[in-house]
C-alpha positions in Angstrom: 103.8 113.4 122.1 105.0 114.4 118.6 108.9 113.2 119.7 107.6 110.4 120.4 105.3 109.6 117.3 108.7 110.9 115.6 110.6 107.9 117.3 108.3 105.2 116.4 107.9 106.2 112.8 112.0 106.1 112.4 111.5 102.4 114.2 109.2 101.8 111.7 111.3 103.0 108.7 113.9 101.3 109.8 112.7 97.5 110.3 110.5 98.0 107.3 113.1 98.8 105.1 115.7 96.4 106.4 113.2 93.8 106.5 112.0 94.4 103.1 115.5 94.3 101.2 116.4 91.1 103.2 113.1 89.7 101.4 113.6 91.0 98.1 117.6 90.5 97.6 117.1 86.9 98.8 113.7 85.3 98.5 113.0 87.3 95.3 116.6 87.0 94.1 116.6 90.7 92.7 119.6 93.0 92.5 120.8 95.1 95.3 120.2 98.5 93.6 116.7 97.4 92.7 116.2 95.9 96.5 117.7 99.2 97.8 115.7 101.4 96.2 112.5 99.2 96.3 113.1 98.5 100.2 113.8 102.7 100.6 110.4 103.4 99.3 108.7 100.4 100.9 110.0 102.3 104.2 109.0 105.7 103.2 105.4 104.6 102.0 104.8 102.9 105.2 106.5 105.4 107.5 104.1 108.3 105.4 100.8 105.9 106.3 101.4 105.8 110.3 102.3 109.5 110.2 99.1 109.9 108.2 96.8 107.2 110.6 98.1 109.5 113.6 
């Protein structure tokens, strides 16, 4: 069960973060080291709250 919570918060990491630095480096026009690091901890915060919810 935990390999699999494991799994799912990766997924979740992953389309966050990805989804998140599409929206800010083109809808918000902000630089790539600001989307980067702004998408990174978009990922991280929401990864940390579904391992937390669980």
């Amino acid at each position: 069960m935990q390999r699999k919570k494991a799994v799912i918060g990766i997924i979740i990491f992953a389309i966050v973060t990805i989804l998140s630095f599409f929206l800010l480096q083109n809808v918000f026009q902000l630089g790539e080291g600001v989307s980067v690091i702004t998408a990174l901890l978009l990922g991280g915060i929401i990864e940390f709250l579904y391992q937390k919810k669980g």
